[in-house]
C-alpha positions as CSV (number, residue, x, y, z in Angstrom):
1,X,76.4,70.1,116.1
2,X,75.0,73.4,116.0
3,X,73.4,74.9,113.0
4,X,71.5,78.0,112.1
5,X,69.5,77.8,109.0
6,X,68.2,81.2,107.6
7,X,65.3,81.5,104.7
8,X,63.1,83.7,103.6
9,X,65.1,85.9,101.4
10,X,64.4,86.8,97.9
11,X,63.6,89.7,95.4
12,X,60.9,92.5,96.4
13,X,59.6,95.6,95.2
14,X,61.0,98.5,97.0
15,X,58.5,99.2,99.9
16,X,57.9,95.9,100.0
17,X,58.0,93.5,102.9
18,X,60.0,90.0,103.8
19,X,60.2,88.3,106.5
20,X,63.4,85.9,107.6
21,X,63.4,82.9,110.1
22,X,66.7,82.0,111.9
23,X,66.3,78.0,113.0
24,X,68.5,77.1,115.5
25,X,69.6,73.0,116.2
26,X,71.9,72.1,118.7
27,X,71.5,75.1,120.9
28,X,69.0,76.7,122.5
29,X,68.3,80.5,121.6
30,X,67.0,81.4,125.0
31,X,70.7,80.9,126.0
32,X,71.8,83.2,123.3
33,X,72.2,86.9,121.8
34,X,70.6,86.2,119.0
35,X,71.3,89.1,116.2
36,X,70.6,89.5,112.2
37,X,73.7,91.1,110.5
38,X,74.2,92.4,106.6
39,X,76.5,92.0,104.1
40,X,77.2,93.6,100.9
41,X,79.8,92.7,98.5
42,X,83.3,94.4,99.5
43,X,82.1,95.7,102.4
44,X,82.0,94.0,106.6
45,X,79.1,92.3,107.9
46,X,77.0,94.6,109.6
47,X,74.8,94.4,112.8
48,X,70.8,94.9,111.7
49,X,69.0,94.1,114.8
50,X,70.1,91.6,118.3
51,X,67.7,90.2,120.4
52,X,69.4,89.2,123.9
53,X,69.0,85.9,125.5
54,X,66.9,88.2,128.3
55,X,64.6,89.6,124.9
56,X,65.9,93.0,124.7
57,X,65.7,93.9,121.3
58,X,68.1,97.0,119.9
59,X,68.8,98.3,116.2
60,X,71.3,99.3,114.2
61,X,70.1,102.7,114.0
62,X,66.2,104.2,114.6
63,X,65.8,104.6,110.4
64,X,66.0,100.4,111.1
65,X,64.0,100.0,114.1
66,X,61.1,101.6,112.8
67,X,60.5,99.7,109.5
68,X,62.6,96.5,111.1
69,X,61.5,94.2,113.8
70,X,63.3,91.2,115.4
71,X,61.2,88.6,117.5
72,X,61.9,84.8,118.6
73,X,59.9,82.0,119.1
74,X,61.2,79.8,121.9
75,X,59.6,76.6,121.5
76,X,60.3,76.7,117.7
77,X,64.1,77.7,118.9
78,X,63.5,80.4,115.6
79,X,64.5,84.1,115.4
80,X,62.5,85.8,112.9
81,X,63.3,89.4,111.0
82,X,60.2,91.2,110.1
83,X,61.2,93.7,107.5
84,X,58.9,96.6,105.8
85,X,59.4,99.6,103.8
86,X,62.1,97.9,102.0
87,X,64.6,100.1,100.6
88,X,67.0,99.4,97.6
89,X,69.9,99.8,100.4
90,X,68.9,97.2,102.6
91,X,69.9,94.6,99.5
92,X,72.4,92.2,100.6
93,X,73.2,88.9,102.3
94,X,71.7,88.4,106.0
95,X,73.0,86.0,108.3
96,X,71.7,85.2,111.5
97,X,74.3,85.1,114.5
98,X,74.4,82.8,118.0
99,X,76.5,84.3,120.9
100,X,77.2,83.5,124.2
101,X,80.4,84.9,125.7
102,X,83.1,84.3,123.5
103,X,81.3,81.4,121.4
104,X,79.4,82.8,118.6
105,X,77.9,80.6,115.4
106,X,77.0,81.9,112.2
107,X,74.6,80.6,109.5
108,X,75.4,80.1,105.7
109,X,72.8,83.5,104.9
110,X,70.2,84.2,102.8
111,X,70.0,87.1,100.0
112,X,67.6,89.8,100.0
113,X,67.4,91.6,96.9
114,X,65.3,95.1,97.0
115,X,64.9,96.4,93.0
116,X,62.3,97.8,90.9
């Protein structure tokens, strides 16, 4: 049974800094495109950061990849979201996505809330 289990969400400061882990059971991330996405409320789940199953990283847009970073550890089979500069924008669910062709697994999210 595969199951990705996201924490490390939670309230900050705008300019703050979080970061979220991405553990993986039942598959092995090395195998996978591994990817963070966002969610707000009414609105699709968007792509914040992948990280291939080759460790190419790419980012939504360069605003992202400047004050996000997305990094795995293989023997931990974790995918990790290093996020600074918060912003009160980048409030919002974040789930962490598996793929591999057309198989992908999602986790149950974790919230991020940026407020002062």
């Amino acid at each position: 049974q595969v199951q990705l289990v996201e924490s490390g969400g939670g309230l900050v400061q705008p300019g703050g800094s979080l970061r979220l882990s991405c553990a993986a059971s039942g598959i092995g991330i090395r195998s996978y495109d591994m990817g963070w996405y966002r969610q707000v409320p009414g609105k699709q789940r968007d792509l914040v950061a992948r990280i291939s199953s080759g460790g190419t990283t790419n980012y939504a847009d360069s605003a992202m990849q400047g004050r996000f970073t997305i990094s795995r550890d293989i023997t931990k089979n974790t995918v990790y979201l290093q996020m600074n500069s918060l912003k009160l924008e980048d409030t919002g669910v974040y789930y962490c996505k598996a793929q591999r062709l057309w198989v992908d697994y999602w986790g149950q999210g974790t919230q991020v809330t940026v407020s002062s």
